[in-house]
N, C-alpha and C positions, 0 to 999 in steps of 0.2 A: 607064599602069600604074605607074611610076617613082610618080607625084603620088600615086596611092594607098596606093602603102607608105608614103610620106614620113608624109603625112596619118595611115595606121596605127601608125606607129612614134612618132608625135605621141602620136595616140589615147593609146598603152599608157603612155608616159611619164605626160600627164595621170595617168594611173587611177591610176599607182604613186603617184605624190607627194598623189594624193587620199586612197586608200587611206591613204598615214602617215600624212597630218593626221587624218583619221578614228580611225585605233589612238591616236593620240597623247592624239586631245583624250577619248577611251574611257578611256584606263587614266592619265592622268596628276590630280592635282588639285591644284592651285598644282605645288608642286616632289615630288609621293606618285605614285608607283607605288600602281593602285587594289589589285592582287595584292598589293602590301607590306602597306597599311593594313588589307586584310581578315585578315590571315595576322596582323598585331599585335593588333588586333583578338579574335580566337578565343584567340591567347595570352593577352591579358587576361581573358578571360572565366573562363578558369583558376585567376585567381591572387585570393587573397582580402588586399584591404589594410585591414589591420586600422585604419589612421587615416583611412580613405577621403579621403585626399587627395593621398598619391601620385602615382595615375593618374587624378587629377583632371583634368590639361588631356590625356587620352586621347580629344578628341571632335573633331567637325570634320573637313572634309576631309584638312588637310593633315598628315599623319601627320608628317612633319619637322620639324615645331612643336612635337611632343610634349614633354613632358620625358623627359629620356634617351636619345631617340633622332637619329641623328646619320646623315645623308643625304649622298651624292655630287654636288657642286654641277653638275656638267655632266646628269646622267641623271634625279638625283631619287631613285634604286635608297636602300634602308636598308643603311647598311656599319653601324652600330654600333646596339648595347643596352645601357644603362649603367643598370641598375637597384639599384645598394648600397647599402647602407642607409648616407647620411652620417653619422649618431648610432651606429652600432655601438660599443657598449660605451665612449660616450662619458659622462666622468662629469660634467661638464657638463651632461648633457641625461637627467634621471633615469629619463626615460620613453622611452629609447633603442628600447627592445625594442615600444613602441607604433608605431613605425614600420617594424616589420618586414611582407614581403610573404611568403604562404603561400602553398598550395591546390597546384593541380598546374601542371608546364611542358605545355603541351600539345604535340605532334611539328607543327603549323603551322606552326611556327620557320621547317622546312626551304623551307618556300617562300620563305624570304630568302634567294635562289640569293647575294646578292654581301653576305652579313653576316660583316664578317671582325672582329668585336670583340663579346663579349659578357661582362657582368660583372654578377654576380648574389649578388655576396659581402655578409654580413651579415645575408642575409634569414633564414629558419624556415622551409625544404621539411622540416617532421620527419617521419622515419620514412617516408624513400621515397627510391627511390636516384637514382643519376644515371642520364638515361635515357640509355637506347643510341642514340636517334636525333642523341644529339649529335656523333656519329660523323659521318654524314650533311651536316654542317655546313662541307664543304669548302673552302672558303674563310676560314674563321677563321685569324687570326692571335694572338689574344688571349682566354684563355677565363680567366676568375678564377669561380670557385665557392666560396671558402674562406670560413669561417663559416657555413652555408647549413645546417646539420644535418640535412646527406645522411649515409644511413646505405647499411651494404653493400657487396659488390664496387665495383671501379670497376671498369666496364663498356671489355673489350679493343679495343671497335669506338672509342675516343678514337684508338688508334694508327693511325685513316685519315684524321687530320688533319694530313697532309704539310708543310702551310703552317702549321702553327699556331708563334709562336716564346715567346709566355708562357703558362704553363699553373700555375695555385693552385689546389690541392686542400685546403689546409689547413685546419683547424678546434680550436682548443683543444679540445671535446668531441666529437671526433672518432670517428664508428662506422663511418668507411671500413676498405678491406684492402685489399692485392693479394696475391694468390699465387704470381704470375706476370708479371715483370717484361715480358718476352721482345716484348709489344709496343710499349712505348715508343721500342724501335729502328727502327720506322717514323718516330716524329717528326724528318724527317732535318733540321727547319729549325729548331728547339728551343733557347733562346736561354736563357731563366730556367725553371725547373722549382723547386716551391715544395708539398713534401708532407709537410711539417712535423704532427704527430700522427696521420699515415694509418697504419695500422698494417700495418707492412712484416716480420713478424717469420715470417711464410712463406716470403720469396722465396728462400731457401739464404743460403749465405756470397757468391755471386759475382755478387752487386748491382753492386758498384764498374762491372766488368768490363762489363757492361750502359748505364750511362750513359758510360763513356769511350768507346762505341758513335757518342754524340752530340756529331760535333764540333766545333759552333758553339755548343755548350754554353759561358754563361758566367756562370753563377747557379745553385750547388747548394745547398739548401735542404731537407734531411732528419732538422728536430730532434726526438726523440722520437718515436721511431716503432720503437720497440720490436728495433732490428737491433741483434746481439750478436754473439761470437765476434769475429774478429779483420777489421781492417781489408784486404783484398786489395791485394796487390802485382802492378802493371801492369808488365809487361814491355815494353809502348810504352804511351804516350801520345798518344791520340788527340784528347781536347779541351784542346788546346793554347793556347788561347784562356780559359781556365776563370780569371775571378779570382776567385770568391766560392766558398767551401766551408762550408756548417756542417750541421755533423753532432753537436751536443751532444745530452745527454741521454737516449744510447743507451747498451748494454753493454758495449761494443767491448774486450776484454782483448787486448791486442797492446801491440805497441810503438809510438812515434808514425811513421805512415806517411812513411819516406824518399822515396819517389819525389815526394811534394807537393815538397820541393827542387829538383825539375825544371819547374817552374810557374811561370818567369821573371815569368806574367800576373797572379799573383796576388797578388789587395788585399787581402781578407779573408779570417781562417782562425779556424774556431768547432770546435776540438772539447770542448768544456768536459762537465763530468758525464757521463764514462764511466769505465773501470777501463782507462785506460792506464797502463803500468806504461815504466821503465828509464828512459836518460837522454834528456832535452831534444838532439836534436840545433843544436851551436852553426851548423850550414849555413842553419836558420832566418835568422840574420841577412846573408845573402848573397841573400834576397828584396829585388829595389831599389824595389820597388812596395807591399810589404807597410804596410797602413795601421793594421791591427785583424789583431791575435793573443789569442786567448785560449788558453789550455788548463789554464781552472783547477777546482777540483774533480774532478781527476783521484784525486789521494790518494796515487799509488805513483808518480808523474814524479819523479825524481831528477837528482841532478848539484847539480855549482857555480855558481850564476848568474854566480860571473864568467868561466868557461869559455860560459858562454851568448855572453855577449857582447866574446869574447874578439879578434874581429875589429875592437873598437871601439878598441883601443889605439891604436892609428899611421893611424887611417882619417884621409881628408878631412874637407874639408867634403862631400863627395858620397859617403862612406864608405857602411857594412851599415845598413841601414834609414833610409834618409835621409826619410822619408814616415810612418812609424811613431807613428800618432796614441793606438790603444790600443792598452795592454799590463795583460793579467789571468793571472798564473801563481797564482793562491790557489790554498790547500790542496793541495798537493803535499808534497815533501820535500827543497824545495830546502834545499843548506847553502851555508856560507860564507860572504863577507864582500856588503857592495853596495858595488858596483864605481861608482869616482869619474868613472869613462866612460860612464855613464849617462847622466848630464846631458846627452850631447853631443844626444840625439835630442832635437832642437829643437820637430821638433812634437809630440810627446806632451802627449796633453788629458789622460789618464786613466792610473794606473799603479797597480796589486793583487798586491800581493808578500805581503801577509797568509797566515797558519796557514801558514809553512814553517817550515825551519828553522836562521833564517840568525843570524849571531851579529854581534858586533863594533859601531863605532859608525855612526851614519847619515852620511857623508860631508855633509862642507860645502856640496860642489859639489851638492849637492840643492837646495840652497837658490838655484841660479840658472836654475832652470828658467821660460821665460818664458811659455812657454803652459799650463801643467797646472793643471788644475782641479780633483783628485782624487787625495790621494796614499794611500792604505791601506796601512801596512807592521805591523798587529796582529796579534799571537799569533805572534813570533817570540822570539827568545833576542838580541834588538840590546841592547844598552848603552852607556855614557857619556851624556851628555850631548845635548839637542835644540839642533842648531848655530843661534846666531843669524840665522843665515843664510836660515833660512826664513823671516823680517820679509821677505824682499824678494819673497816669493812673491805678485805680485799680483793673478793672478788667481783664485789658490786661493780652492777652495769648498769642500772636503771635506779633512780631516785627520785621518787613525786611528792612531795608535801605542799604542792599549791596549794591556797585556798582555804586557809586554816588560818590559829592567831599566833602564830609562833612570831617569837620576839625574841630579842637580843645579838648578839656580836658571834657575826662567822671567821673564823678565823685559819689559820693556815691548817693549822692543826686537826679542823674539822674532816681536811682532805689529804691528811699525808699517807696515807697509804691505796687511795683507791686509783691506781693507776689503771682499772679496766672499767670507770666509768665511761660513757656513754650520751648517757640523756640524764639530764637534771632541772626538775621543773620544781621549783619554790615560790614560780608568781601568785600576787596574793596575800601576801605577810606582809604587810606594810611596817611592820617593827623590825625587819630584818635587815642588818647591817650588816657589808663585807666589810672586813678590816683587815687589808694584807698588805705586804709590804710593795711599794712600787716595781721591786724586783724580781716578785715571787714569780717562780714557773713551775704549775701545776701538774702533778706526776699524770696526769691526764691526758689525752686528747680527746674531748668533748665533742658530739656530734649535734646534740638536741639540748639549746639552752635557752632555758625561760625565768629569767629572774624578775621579772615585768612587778613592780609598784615596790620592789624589795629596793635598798638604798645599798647604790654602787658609787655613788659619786665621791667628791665633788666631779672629778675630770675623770678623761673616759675610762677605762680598766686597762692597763699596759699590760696584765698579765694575758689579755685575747690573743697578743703579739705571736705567742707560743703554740696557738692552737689552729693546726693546717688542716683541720678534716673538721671543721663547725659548715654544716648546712641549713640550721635552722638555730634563727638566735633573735627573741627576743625580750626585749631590753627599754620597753617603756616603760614609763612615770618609774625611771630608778633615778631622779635628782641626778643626773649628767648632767653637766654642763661643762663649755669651752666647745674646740672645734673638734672633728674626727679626723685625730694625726691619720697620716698620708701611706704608713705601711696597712690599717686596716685596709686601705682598697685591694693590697695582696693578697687577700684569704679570698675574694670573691671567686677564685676557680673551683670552690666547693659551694658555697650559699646558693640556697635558693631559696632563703625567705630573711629579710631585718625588717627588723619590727624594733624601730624606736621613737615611736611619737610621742608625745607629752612629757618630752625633756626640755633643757636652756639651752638646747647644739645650739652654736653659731658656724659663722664663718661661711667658704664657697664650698659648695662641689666640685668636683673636679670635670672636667671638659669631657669627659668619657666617662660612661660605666657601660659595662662588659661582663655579662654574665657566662658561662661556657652550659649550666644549666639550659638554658633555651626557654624555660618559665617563673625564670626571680620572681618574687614578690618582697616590694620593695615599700617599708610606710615611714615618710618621714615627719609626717604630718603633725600639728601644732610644736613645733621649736620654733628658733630664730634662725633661720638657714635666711641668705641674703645671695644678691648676682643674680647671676642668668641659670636657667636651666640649663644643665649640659647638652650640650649642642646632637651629641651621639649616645644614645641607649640601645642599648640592642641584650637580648638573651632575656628579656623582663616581660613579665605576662598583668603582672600589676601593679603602679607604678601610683602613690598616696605624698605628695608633696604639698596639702593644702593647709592654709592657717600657720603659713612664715612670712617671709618680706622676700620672696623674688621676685625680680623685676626683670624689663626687658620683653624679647618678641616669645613667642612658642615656636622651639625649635624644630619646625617636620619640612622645613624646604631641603633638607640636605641629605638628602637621597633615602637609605631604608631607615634611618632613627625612628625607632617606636614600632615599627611594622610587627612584632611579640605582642604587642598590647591587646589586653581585653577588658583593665580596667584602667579609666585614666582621671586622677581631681588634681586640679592645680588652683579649689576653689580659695579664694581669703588669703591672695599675694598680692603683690605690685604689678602686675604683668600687662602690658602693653601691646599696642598694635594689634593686628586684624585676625582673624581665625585662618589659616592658610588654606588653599584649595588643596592641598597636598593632605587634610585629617584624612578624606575618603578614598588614602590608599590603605590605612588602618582599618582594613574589611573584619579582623578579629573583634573590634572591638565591642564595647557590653554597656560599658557604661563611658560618660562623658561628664565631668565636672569641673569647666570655668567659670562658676559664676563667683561673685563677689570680687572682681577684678577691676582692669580700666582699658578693656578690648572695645577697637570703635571696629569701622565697615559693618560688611554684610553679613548675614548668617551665609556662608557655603554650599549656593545646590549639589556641592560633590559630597554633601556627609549622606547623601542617600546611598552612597555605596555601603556605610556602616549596615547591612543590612542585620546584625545581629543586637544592633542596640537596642539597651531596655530602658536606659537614663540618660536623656540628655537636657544638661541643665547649663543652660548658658546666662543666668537669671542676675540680676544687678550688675550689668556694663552697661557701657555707651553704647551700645550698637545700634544698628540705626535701618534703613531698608527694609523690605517684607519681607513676610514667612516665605520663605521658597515653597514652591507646591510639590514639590520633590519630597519634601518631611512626608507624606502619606505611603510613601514608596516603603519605607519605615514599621512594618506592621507589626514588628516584634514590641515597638516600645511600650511602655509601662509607666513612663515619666517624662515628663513636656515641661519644662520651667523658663520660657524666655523672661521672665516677669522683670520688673525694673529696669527697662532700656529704651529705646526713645525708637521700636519699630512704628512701619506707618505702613497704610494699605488694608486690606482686610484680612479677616482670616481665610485662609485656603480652605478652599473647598473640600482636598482632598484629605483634611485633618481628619474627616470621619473613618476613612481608609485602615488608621492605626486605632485597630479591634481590642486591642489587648490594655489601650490606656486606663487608667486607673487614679493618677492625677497630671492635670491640665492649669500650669499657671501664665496667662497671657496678661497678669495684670498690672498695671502701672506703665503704658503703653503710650503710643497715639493710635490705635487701630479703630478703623471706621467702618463703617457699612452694617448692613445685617449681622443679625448671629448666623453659620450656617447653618442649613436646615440638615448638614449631614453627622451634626454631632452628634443628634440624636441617636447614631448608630453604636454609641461607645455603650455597652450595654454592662461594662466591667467599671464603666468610672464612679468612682467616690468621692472625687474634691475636684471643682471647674471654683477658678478663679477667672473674670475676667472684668475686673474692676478697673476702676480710674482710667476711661478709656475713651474714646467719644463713637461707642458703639451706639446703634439707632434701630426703630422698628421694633414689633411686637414677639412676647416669645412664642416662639409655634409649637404646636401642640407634639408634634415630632420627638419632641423633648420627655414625654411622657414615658421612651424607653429607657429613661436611665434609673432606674429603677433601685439601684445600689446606690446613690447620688447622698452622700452625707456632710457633703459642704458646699453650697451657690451662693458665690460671693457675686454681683454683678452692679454691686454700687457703680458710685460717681460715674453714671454712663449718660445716654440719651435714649434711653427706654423708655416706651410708650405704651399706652394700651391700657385695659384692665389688667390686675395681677390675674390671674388664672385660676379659676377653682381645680383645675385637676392638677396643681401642683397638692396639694392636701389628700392627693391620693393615690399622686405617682410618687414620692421623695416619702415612702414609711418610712427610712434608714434618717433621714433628715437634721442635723444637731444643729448647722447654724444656717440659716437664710439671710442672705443680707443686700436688701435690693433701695439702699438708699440713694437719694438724692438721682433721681429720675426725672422720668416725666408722668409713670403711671398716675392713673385719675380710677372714680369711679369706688365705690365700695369692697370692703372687706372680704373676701369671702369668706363663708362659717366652716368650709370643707378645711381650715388649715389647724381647726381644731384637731383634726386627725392625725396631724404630725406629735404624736405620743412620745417622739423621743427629742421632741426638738429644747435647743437650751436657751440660745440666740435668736430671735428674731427684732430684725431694723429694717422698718419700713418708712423713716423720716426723709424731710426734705423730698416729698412728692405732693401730687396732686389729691389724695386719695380725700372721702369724704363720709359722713355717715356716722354709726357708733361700730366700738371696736365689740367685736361678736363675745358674748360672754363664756361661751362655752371656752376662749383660748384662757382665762382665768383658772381652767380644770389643767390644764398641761402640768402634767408634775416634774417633770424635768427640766420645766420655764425656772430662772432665775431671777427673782424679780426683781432684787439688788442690783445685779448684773448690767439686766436689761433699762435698769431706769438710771444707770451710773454710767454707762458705759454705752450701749446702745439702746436707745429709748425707743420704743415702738411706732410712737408718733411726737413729732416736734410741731407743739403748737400753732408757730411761726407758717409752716411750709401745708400745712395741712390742714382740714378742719372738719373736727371730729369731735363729738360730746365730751366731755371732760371727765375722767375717772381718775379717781383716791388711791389707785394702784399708780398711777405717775405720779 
């Protein structure tokens, strides 16, 4: 009996251990669980890869081979899904977005009972929310969705994910919400939280309150997400752990939140671009861990920056922010001096003290900072002198002090050691003088230069010679003068912007310019440049040559020259001959500026192809012929200036066409006939010129839509009629009126006393008759100096009308 149980207890063991090998060698294949590989599987089937090569190695038994997915070495079980798109908004990889995955998550998932990592950021799920079954998902430790162009709620079943410790919701084009914080206080294990543009602007004022819930919390991440009103004050502190806080680019009006000063753990502090207002607490610098502070573009943060940093006076070497890498206090209102104690923060990479309002000179000891790579201190009130001291800055990359009163002599010495400069902006300093030798070659090569109103001259800077990576350089009102030697056109395989107007250049251009950019912006505008326009420009998107002496034809006959442009003035030259039919192959273009020239012929029906222009001013030349009725083709413009030129014909009809105008100058003309009845369509315009002209007929009432209308000049014309009462009720916006020397007749009307803002009114040299209505005596904006000196209301001679002591 004994021998039989023995034997049976044998028996069952066998079968058990058969049994496992049986289950094992059923659901296992190399190291997959068959249940995992079927469950990734139907998730696949879901999801559409737009490069079909993704989930290319999705085949085959061994599902842990896959790409992406990541298995438990002792079981085989799937703990991760790492499906992100590496190329997201990489500009490196142009076709970033061909590698996004779509279609739907199918709820499969859940039968990856031990999946504690899923990452699915960068992809395009558009227009579909997060599903609820990711709730379900108990075991997650790690969930990243951000970029994914999930739309909608976020679904409250997330807050039964107890174990989860990083959770990204983010999305720059973000069409999540919540309304209701209230389950987040489930995730009791919650480490990083990252919900950066979810729009949070439902949840009340007592958000804070809600995540200090979380007290393993040490990554808060809530920029833009639309929460306003003021920052909450915690009575305790519960994520005591919490070093990272950013909360920029919300509405927050308060004060800057004191209790973060009880945050001994904190690295990082981001509240930038909100409307915090009052002083900088100096406790800030009693953070000993604090690595990155910002809080700039606040706009109303005050106080003394050296009361900021006032603990810095007597410190150690282990003194208030001894770890303190960035610092960005811009655009506030900070005053007072910079404090010589600054320098002491050793490791400061980055420092933006810009658009405050701090005065006095820049301390010496600035100049011995050994790590800082970025100093920005523009658009302040600082003056004296830029301490030579900043030569020893070596590893400066970035240097700003436009816009300030800094004065005196830059010299070699100021630059002998920053050979990993970069960008250097100091336009603005009208006192500022280079003084280097004609020889010098600067340990630099400079990519971003703005010396603009500081003094480079006399002749152009030979030390530019030396710098092959300058892409943006400008270098107006620095007292240049002479011609631009012939090696500067060698740098232009890097430029894509000179900016030097309002110097003495003389001399030609060269027959070419050649950009390899493909969008130069190019101003050469008020010097002495003389000759022809160079015949070929190509790789230039905005091209400023007005207010010099060239002469000669515009050169667009010669095949693609110009075809880059979008902005083009060659107003206040010498320039000659006809507008070419060849402008309206320049389809980019935006704006258009020849006037002030000596171009005769026609105006061009080929500039209707310009169909993106906003400006086109062809105003003081000879030209001669009618509006082309192809100008209405035009609906983008914004600005109409033929004025000063000897057109004849009438106006087009189809000028009403161009909806978007805003000012209209046809005057100084021979244009005759009616006004058209279709102007009245401009419903956007604020100044019609259309004086000196032998326009005829009465104004019709049509006209009554322009309703923005702040300037009607329609003098020296052939106008008839009564003046109109419902002008006094359509032109409220109204400043000057000016309808002299006409033909109207007949009495005043009293409705013009309603133009409340008008300054100007001339209504001499007509027919009109009667007394002038007393109530336009009440106009407080009337100038009556002005109008009895300059344009008098009524000219005795031409009109006749009761006599008043105000003329």
């Amino acid at each position: 009996m004994e021998k039989i149980s023995i034997l049976g207890f044998l028996f069952v063991i066998l079968c058990l251990i058969t049994r496992d090998l049986a289950c094992k060698s059923e659901t296992l294949e190399g190291n997959c669980l068959k249940a995992d590989r079927e469950a990734l599987l139907d998730f696949k089937n879901g999801l559409k890869d737009s490069s079909n090569n993704r989930l290319s190695s999705w085949i085959g038994g061994n599902c842990c081979q896959w790409e992406g997915i990541g298995c438990e070495n002792n079981t085989g079980v799937v703990i991760s899904i790492n499906l992100h798109n590496p190329y997201y908004l990489e500009e490196a990889y142009e076709n970033w977005s061909s590698m996004n995955l779509s279609g739907e998550i199918r709820p499969s998932l859940i039968e990856l009972k031990s999946l504690r990592s899923l990452d699915l950021s960068g992809n395009s799920f558009e227009n579909i929310p997060i599903p609820k079954f990711f709730g379900s998902l108990k075991n997650l430790q790690y969930l990243n969705l951000s970029n994914c162009g999930f739309r909608g709620a976020i679904p409250p079943t997330l807050g039964n994910l107890s174990n989860l410790q990083f959770l990204d919701l983010s999305s720059i084009e973000s069409q999540l919400f919540v309304k209701d914080l209230e389950w987040m206080t489930n995730l009791v294990s919650l480490r990083h939280l990252k919900l950066n543009y979810v729009n949070l602007s439902m949840v009340g004022s007592h958000w804070m309150e809600v995540f200090n819930k979380l007290s393993f919390l040490t990554e808060l991440h809530l920029q833009h997400c639309g929460l306003s009103s003021s920052i909450s004050s915690l009575n305790s502190i519960n994520f005591t752990s919490l070093s990272v806080i950013s909360i920029s680019g919300n509405s927050f009006r308060s004060k800057f939140p004191i209790w973060l000063l009880n945050l001994s753990s904190l690295v990082y502090i981001d509240v930038s671009f909100n409307q915090l207002y009052g002083q900088i607490s100096p406790g800030l610098g009693e953070l000993p861990n604090l690595q990155h502070l910002d809080l700039s573009w606040n706009k109303n943060l005050t106080g003394s920056f050296s009361e900021f940093l006032e603990e810095i006076k007597n410190c150690s070497s282990e003194g208030p922010l001894p770890e303190l890498g960035y610092l960005d206090l811009s655009s506030n209102q900070l005053v007072g001096r910079l404090p010589e104690q600054l320098s002491q923060l050793e490791k400061l990479t980055y420092l933006d003290l810009s658009h405050n309002k701090l005065q006095g000179p820049i301390p010496a000891s600035f100049g011995t900072f050994k790590n800082l790579n970025e100093m920005r201190l523009g658009w302040n009130e600082l003056n004296g002198s830029l301490p030579v001291s900043f030569g020893q800055l070596s590893e400066l990359v970035v240097l700003e002090v436009y816009g300030n009163r800094l004065t005196g002599i830059l010299s070699e010495e100021h630059f002998s050691k920053l050979s990993k400069l970069k960008t250097l902006l100091m336009d603005g300093n009208s006192g500022l003088v280079l003084n280097v030798c004609s020889t010098w070659v600067p340990p630099f090569q400079i990519a971003d230069l703005i010396m603009a109103s500081c003094n480079l001259g006399p002749s152009f800077p030979t030390w530019l010679r030396s710098q092959k990576e300058v892409s943006y350089l400008y270098l107006s009102n620095a007292s240049i003068s002479g011609s631009i030697p012939k090696w500067f056109w060698n740098m232009s395989f890097h430029l894509q912007t000179i900016i030097l107007y309002d110097n003495q250049l003389q001399g030609q251009l060269p027959n070419s310019l050649k950009f390899p950019s493909g969008d130069a912006v190019i101003d050469f505008s008020s010097n002495l440049f003389e000759g022809p326009i160079p015949f070929s420009i190509k790789g230039v998107s905005s091209l400023d040559l007005s207010h010099n002496k060239f002469s000669g034809p515009i050169p667009l006959s010669r095949g693609e020259s110009m075809l880059d442009l979008n902005y083009l003035s060659l107003s206040e030259n010498q320039i000659t001959g006809t507008i070419p039919d060849s402008i309206g192959h320049i389809t980019s273009l935006r704006v258009i500026d020849f006037s002030g020239n000596n171009l005769t012929g026609s105006i061009p029906s080929t500039i209707n192809n310009c169909f993106s222009l906003i400006v086109l001013d062809l105003g003081n030349n000879n030209l001669s012929g009618t509006i082309p009725d192809s100008i209405g083709h035009i609906t983008s413009l914004q600005v109409i200036d033929f004025s000063r030129n000897n057109l004849t014909g009438s106006i087009p009809y189809t000028i009403g066409n161009c909806s978007s105008l805003i000012i209209l100058d046809l005057g100084n003309n021979n244009l005759s006939g009616m006004i058209p009845k279709s102007l009245g369509q401009l419903q956007w315009l604020e100044s019609l010129h259309l004086n000196d002209n032998k326009l005829s007929g009465e104004l019709l009432s049509s006209f009554q839509n322009l309703s923005r209308l702040e300037l009607l000049d329609l003098s020296y014309n052939q106008l008839s009629g009564k003046v109109p009462s419902w002008i006094g009720t359509a032109f409220i916006n109204l400043v000057i009126l000016n309808l002299r020397s006409n033909v109207f007749f007949g009495r005043l009307p009293f409705q013009l006393s309603n133009l409340s803002s008008l300054h100007v009114l001339d209504l001499a040299q007509n027919n009109l008759m009667g007394e002038i209505p007393v109530t336009l005596f009440e106009l407080k904006a009337m100038v009556p100096e002005y109008n009895k000196n300059i344009y008098p209301l009524y000219d005795h001679v031409s009109n006749s009308c009761m006599k008043n002591d105000w003329w």
